[in-house]
C-alpha positions in Angstrom: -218.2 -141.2 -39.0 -216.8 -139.2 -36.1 -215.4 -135.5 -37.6 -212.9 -134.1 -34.6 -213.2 -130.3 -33.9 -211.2 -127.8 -31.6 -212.7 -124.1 -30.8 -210.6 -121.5 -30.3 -210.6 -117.7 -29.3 -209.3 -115.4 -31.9 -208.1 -112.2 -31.7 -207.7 -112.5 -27.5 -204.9 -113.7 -25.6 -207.7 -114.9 -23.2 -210.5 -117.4 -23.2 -214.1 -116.3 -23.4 -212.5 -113.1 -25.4 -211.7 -112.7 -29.0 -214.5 -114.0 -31.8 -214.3 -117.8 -31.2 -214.0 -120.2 -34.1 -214.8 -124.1 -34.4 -212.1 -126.1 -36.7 -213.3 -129.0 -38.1 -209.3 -130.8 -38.8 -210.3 -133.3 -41.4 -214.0 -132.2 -43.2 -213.1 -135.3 -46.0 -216.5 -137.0 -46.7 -218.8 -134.2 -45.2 -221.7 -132.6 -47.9 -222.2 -128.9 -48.6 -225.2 -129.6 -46.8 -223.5 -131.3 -43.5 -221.1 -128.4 -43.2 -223.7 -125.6 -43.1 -225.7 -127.6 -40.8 -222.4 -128.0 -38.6 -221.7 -124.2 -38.8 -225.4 -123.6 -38.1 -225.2 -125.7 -35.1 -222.1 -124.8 -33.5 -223.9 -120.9 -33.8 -220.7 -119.2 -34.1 -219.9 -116.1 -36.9 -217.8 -118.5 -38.7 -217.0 -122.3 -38.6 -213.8 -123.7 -41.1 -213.8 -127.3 -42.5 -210.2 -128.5 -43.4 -209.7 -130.5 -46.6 -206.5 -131.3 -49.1 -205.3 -128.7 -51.3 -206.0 -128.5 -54.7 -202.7 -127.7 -55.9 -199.4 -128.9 -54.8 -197.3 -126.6 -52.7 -201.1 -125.5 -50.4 -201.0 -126.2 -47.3 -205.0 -127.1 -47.4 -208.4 -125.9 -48.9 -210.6 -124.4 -46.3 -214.3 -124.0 -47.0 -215.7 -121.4 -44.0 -219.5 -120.9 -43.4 -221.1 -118.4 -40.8 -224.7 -119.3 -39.9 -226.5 -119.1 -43.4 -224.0 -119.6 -46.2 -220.4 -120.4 -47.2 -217.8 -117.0 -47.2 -215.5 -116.6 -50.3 -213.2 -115.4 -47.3 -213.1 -114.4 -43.6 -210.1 -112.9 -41.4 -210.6 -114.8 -37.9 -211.4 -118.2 -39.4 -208.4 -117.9 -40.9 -206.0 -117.3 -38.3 -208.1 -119.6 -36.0 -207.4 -122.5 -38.4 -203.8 -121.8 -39.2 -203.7 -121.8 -34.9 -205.1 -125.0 -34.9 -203.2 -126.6 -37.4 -199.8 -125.4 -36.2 -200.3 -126.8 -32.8 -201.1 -130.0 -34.1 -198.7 -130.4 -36.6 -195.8 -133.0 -35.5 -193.3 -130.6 -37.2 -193.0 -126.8 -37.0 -194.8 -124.8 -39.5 -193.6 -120.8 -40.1 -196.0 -120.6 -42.7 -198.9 -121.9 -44.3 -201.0 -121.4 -47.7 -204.7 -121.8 -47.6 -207.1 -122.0 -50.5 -210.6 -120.3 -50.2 -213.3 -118.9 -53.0 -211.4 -115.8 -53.2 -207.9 -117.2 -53.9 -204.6 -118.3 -51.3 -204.5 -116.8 -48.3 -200.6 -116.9 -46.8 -200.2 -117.2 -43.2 -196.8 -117.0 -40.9 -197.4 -118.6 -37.9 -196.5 -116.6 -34.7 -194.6 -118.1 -32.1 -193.6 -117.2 -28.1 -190.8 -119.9 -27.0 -191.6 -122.1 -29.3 -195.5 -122.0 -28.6 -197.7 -121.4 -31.1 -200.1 -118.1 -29.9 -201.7 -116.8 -33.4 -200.9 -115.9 -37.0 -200.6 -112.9 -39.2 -202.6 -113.3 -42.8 -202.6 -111.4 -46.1 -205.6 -111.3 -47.5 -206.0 -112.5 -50.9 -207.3 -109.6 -53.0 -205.7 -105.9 -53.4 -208.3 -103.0 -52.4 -211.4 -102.9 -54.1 -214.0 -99.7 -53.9 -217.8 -100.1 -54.6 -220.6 -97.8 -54.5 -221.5 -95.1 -52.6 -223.9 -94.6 -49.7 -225.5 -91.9 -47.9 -225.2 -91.0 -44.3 -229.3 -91.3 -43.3 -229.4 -94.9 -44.9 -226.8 -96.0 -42.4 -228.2 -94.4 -39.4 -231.2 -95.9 -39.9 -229.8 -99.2 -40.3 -228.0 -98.9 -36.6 -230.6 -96.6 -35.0 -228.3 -93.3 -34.9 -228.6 -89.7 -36.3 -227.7 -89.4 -39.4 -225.2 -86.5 -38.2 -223.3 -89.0 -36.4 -222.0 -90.6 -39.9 -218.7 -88.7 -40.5 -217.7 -88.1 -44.2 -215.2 -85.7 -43.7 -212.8 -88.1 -45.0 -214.7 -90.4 -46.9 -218.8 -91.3 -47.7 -219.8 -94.6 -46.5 -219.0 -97.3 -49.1 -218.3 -100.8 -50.2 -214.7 -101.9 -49.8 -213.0 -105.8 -50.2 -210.2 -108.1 -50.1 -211.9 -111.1 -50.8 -215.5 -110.3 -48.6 -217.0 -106.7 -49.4 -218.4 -104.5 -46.8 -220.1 -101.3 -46.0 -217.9 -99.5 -44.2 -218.0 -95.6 -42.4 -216.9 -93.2 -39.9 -219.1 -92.4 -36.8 -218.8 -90.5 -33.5 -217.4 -92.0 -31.1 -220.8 -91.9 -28.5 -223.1 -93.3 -31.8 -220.5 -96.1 -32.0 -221.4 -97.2 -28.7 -224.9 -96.5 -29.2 -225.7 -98.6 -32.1 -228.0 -101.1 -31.9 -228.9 -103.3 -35.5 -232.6 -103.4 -37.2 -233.1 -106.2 -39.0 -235.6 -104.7 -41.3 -233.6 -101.5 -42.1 -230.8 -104.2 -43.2 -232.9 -106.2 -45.1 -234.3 -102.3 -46.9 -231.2 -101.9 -47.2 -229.7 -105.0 -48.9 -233.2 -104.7 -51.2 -232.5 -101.4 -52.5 -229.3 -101.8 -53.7 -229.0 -105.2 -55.5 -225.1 -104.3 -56.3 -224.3 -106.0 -53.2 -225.7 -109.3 -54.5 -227.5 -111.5 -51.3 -224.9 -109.9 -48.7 -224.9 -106.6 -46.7 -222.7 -106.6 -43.5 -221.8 -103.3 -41.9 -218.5 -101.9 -40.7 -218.6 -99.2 -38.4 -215.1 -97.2 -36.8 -213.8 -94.1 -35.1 -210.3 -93.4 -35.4 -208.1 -92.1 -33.2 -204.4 -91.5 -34.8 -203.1 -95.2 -35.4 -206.2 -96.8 -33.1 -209.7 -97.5 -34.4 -212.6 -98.6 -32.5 -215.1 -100.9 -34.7 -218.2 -102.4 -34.4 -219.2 -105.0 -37.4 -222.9 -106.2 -37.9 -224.9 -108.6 -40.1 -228.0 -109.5 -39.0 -228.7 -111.0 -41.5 -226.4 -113.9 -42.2 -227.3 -114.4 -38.7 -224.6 -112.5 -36.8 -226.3 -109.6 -34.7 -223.2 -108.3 -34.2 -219.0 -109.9 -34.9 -216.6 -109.3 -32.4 -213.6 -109.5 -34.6 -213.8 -108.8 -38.1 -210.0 -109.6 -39.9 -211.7 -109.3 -43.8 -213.3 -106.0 -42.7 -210.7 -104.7 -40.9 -208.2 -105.1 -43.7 -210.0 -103.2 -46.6 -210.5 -100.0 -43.9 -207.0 -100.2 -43.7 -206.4 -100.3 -47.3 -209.2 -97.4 -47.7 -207.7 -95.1 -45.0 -204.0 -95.9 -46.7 -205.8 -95.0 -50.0 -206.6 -91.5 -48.5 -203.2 -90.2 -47.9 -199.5 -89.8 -49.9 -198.1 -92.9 -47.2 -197.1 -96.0 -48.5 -197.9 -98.1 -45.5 -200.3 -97.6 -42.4 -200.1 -99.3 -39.6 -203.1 -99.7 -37.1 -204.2 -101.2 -34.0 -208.0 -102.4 -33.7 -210.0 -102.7 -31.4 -213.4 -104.8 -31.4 -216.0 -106.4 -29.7 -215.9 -104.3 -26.7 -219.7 -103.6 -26.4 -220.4 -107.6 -26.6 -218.0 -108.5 -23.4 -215.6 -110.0 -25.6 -212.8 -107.8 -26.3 -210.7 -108.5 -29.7 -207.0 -107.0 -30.7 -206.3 -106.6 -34.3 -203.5 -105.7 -35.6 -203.4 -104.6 -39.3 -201.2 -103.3 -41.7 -201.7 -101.6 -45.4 -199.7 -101.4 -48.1 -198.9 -99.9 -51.9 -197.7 -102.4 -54.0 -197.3 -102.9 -57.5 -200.3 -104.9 -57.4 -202.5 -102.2 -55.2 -203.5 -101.9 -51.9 -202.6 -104.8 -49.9 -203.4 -105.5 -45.9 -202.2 -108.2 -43.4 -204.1 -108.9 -40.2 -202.6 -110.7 -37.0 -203.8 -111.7 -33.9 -203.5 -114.5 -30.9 -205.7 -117.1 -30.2 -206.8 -119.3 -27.1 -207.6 -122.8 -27.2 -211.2 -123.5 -25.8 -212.8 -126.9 -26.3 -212.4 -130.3 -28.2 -215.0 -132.5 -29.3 -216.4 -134.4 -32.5 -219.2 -134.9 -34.2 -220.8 -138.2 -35.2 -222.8 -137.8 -38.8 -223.6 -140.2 -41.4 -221.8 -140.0 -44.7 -224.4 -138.6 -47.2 
């Protein structure tokens, strides 16, 4: 069997930008097994496998696995798919409804002259606060002083929308300094068995309605992201959280250090339901191809 892909850049508006993504459009027939092994060749943070919804009125069920395992939900994958999909599609799509482990995600497709260029999401959990984490076990993860971990406004801690993460506040010169040990992480990720067999880390600086991020997880196999949509959305929903506004607006910036420059843009809100975030972006359309496996 031949199973078509596309790759696309997300979160760029040029190619060889953005965190890049391979779609596989029809993942009918394909193992759990096949699909990790996909993901783990194409060597990309994320690959997405498209099959049939589960429940009438979906637009699809899309199973997502970075390097090492399958994610309950991720930003860029996504918006990359929803791309993909809406460029393919013989009829025009506005929206689109996605299943994933951590429940529907709804999409509206963005459009320039009738050409599709990216998506907006809304992730599909409100805001969700963990534990608690100090300064020097941070610093140590990313090789910085512990000084240069900010909690003026908040301590570093767990937040979600459907994919926890670690997040906090540096300076702006340890942000650019930070450079991932693998051990540290995996000290890390030992000592605190709250966060299960995952411990990614989400570093900012803000500046006003901008923040600057940096996203590691060594060890699912990404060094470092260069977009991050499900960790930029609960920082929004945590710095909404924060203050008396009912809506905060932001403009991210990621992947700078790596040579491929992302543009987030992300929006929190209070609702009835909590905190919710959408993340948007534009993609670029890379490479086609297709892979020739045996049915298992």
């Amino acid at each position: 069997m031949d199973y078509a892909f596309e790759t696309v850049d997300v979160f760029t508006e040029r190619r060889f930008g953005g965190n890049p993504l391979a779609v596989f459009v029809d993942a009918r027939g394909l193992s759990d097994s096949q699909m990790q092994s996909l993901a783990a060749e194409m060597n990309l943070s994320e690959t997405t496998f498209v099959l049939p919804p589960t429940q009438p009125g979906n637009t699809a069920r899309l199973r997502i696995f970075n390097r090492t395992a399958e994610m309950a939900f991720a930003g860029h994958p996504c918006i990359g798919t929803a791309y993909v999909l809406a460029r393919r599609a013989t009829a025009k799509h506005s929206s689109m409804r996605f299943e994933v482990p951590a429940g529907v995600v709804h999409i509206e497709i963005e459009r320039v002259a009738d050409a599709v260029v990216g998506a907006l999401l809304t992730a599909p959990q409100p805001l969700w606060k963990g534990a608690e984490y100090s300064p020097e076990e941070i610093a140590i993860c990313v090789g910085i002083a512990s000084g240069d971990v900010l909690v003026h406004d908040h301590p570093p801690l767990a937040v979600a929308m459907g994919n926890p993460y670690v997040v906090a506040c540096v300076t702006p010169t340890a942000l650019g300094q930070c450079v991932p040990d693998q051990r540290a992480f995996r000290d890390f990720r030992a000592r605190h068995p709250e966060l299960g067999d995952r411990f990614s880390l989400h570093l900012y600086v803000r500046n006003g309605s901008n923040l600057y991020a940096r996203m590691f997880a060594p060890l699912a196999g990404t060094i470092e992201d260069p977009a991050t949509g499900s960790a930029n959305a609960p920082l929004a929903g945590l710095l909404l959280s924060l203050g008396a506004e009912d809506r905060l607006e932001l403009t991210v910036r990621q992947g700078v250090e790596m040579g491929r420059p992302s543009l987030l843009r992300v929006t929190a809100t209070r609702t009835g339901d909590g905190i919710k975030a959408t993340v948007a972006g534009r993609c670029v359309p890379v490479l086609a191809g297709a892979a020739s496996l045996e049915l298992e």
